[in-house]
C-alpha positions as CSV (number, residue, x, y, z in Angstrom):
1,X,36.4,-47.9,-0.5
2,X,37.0,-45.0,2.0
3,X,34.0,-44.0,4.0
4,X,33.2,-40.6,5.2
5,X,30.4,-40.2,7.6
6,X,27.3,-42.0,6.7
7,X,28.1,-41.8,2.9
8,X,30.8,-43.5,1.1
9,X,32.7,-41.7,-1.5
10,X,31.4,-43.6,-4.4
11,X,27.8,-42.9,-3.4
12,X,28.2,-39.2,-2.9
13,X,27.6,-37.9,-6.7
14,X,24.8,-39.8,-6.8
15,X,23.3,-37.2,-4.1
16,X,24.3,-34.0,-6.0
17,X,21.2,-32.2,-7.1
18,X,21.2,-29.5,-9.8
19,X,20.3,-26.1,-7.4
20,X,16.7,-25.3,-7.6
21,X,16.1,-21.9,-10.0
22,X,15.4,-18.9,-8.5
23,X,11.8,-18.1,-8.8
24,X,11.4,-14.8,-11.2
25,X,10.8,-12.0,-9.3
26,X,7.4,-10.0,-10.3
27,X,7.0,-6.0,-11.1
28,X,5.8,-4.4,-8.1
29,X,3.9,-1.3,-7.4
30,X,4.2,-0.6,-4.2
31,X,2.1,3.1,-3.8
32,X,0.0,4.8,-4.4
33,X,-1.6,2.7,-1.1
34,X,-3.8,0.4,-0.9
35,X,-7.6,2.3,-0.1
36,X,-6.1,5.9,-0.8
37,X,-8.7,8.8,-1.9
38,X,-7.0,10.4,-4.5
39,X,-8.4,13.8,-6.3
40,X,-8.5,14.4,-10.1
41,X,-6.1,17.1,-11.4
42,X,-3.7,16.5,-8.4
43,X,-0.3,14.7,-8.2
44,X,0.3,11.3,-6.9
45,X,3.1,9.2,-6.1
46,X,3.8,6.2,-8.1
47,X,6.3,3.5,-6.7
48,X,7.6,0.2,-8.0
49,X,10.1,-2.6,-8.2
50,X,11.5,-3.4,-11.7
51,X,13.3,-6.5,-12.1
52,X,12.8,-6.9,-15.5
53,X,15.9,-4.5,-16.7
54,X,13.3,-3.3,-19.3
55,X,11.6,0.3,-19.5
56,X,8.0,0.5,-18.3
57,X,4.8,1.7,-19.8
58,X,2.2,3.3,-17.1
59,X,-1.7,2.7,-17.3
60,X,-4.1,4.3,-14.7
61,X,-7.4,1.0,-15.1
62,X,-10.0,0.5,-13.0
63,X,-11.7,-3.0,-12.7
64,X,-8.2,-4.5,-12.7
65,X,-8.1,-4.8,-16.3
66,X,-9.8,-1.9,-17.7
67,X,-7.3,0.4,-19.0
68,X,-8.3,4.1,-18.9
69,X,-5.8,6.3,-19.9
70,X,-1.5,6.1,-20.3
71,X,0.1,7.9,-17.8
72,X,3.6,7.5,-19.0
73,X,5.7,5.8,-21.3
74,X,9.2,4.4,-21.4
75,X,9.5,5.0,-17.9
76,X,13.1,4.1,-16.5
77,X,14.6,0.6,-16.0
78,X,16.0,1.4,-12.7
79,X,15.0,-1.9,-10.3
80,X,12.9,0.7,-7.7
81,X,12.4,4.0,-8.7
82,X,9.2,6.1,-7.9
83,X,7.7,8.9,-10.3
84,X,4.7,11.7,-9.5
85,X,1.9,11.7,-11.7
86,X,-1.3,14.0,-12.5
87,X,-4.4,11.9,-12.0
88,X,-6.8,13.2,-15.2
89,X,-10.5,14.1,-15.2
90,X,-12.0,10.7,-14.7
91,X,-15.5,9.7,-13.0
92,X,-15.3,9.8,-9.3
93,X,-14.9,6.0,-7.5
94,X,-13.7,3.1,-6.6
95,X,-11.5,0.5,-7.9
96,X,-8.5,2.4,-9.7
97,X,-5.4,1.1,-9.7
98,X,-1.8,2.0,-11.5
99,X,-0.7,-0.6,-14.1
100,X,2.8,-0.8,-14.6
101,X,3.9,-3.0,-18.1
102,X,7.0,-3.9,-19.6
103,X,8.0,-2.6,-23.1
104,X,7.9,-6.1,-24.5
105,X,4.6,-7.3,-22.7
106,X,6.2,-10.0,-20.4
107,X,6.0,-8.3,-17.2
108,X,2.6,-6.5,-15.7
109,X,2.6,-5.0,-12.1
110,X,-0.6,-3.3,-10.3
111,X,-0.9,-1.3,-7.6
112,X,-3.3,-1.7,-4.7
113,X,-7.4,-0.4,-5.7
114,X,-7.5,3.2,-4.3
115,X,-10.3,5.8,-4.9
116,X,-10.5,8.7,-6.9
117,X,-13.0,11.5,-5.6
């Protein structure tokens, strides 16, 4: 038996591991900023990270889970884009965020909480 090293020959393929998987990358938003005051009937800047190749569906919640009204639909598949936004007439406060959601339900992204005054 030839030897190489520590390890002979014969021994080496019981050593080869199968390559760990990539761990799935998650749908970012990324702005509007965490703790931002934004005002009713003005624009705002939405930012994400897509990796799901699928077009988004965009939610403005509050609570984390209360949806409130769509802000968009079939936004693009791009992996980062950024889009601007009119925030509607809604009650003045904290805890709104942007919720970003693929077409087929897999994937949910949220922004940081920011205000709306």
């Amino acid at each position: 038996m030839r030897r190489t090293g520590f390890l002979s020959l014969a021994a080496a393929p019981l050593l080869a591991f199968a390559p760990l998987a990539e761990p799935a990358q998650a749908l970012t938003v990324t702005e509007p900023a965490a703790d931002s005051v934004h005002s009713t009937g003005a624009s705002m800047f939405v930012t994400w990270n897509n990796p799901t190749g699928q077009k988004l569906d965009m939610w403005l919640v509050r609570g984390g889970t209360d949806r409130v009204v769509q802000l968009a639909s079939q936004l693009t598949a791009a992996p980062r884009s950024q889009t601007s936004t009119v925030l509607p007439n809604v009650p003045a406060g904290d805890g709104y965020a942007i919720e970003l959601k693929s077409r087929n339900g897999d994937a949910r992204g949220l922004s940081p909480s920011f205000a709306v005054d």
